[in-house]
C-alpha positions as CSV (number, residue, x, y, z in Angstrom):
1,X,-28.6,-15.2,-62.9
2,X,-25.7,-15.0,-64.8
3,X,-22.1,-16.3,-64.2
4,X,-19.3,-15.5,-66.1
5,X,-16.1,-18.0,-66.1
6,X,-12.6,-16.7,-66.6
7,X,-8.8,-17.3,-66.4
8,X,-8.0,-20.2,-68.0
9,X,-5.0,-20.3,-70.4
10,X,-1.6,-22.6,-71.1
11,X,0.0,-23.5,-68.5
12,X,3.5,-26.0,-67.6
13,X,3.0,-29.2,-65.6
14,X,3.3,-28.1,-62.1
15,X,1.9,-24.7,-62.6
16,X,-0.5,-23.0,-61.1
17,X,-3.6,-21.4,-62.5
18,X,-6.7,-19.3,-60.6
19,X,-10.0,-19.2,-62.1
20,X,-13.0,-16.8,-61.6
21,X,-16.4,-16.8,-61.8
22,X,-18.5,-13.6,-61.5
23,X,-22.1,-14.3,-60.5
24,X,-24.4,-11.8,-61.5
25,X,-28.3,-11.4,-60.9
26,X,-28.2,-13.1,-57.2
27,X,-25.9,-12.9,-54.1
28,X,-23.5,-15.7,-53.2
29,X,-24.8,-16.2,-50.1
30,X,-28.3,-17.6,-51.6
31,X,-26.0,-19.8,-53.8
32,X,-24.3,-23.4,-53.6
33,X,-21.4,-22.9,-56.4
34,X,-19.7,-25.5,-57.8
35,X,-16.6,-26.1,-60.7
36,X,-17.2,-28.6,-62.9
37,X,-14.8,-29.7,-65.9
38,X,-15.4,-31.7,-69.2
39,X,-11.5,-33.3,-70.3
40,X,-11.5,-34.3,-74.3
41,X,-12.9,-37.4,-74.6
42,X,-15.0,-37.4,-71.4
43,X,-17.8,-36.2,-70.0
44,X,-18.1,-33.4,-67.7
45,X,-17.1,-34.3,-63.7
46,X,-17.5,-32.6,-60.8
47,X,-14.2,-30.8,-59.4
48,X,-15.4,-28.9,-56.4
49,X,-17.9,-27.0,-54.9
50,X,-18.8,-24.5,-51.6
51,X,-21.8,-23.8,-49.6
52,X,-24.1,-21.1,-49.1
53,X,-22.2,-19.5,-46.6
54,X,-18.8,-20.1,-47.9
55,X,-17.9,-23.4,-46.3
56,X,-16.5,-26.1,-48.6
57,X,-19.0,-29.1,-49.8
58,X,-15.5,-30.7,-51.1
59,X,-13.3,-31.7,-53.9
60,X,-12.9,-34.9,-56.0
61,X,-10.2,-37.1,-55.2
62,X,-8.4,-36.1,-58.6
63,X,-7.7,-32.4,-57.2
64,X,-8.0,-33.1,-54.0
65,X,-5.2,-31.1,-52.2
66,X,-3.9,-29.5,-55.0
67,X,-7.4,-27.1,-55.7
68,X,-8.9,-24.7,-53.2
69,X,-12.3,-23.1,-53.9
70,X,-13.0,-19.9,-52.3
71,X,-14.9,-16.7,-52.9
72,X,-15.7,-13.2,-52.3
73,X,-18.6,-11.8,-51.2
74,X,-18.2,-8.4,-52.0
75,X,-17.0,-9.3,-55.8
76,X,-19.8,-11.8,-56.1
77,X,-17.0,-13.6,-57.0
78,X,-15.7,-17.6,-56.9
79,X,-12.6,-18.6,-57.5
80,X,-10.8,-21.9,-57.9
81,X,-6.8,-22.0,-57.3
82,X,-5.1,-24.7,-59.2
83,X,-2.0,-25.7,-58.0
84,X,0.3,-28.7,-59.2
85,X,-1.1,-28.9,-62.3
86,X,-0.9,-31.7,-64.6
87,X,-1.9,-32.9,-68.0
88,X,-4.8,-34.8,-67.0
89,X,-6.6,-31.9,-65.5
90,X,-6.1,-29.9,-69.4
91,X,-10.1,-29.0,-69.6
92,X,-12.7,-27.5,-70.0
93,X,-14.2,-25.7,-66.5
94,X,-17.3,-24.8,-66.2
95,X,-18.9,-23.0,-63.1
96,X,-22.2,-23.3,-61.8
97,X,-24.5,-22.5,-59.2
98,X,-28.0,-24.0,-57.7
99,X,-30.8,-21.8,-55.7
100,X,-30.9,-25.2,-53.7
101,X,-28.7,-26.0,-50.3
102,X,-27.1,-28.8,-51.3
103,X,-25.4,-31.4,-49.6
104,X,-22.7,-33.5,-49.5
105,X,-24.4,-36.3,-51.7
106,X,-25.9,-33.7,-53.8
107,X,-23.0,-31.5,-55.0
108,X,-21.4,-33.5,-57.8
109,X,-25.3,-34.5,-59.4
110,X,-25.3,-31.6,-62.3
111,X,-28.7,-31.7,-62.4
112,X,-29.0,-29.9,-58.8
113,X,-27.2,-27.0,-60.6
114,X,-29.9,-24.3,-62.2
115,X,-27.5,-21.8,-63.9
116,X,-24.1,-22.5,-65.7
117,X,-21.0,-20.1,-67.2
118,X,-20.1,-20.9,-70.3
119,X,-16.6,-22.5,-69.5
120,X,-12.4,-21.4,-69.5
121,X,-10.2,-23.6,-70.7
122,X,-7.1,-24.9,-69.5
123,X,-4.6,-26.4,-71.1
124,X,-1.8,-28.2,-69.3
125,X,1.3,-28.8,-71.4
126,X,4.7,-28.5,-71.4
């Protein structure tokens, strides 16, 4: 399984930005996905993430509202929309995806996840 993250770039505070990550090697539907991002300074967090069959396993409270995960089944493709942007979400994002259903509790522990992208940044600055 391979994924391959895309779409980041510069972008103003209060912009919008939408990633993509292909997923080759495996169908979506056998997959939980999940965003993660690593800020300078920090260590990676989770962002969001979606089931199996498509429904969302959530969002931390830092994008909550202002991100929406979906994806495409035909594409093999995940996306996260990234609205209201500010400087504290300038990172690193990384997707990844687990062979495992995960649940709630489970989606933001990175060690569930079996197969990574190698990350997009975004930069948020004006």
């Amino acid at each position: 399984v391979q994924l391959q993250a895309s779409g980041g770039g510069l972008v103003q505070p209060g912009g919008s930005l939408r990633l993509s990550c292909e997923v080759s090697g495996r169908a979506l539907s056998s997959l939980t996905m999940g965003w993660f991002r690593r800020a300078p300074g920090k260590e990676r967090e989770f962002v969001a993430a979606v089931r199996r069959n498509g429904q969302s396993l959530g969002y931390s409270e830092s994008v909550k509202y202002r991100f929406t995960c979906s994806r495409d089944s035909a594409k093999n493709t995940m996306f996260l929309q990234m609205n209201s942007l500010k400087p504290e979400d300038t990172a690193v994002h990384y997707c990844a995806a687990s062979a495992r259903s995960l649940i709630t509790s489970e989606r933001a522990n990175q060690v569930q996840y079996d197969y990574w992208g190698q990350g997009t940044l975004v930069t948020v600055s004006s």
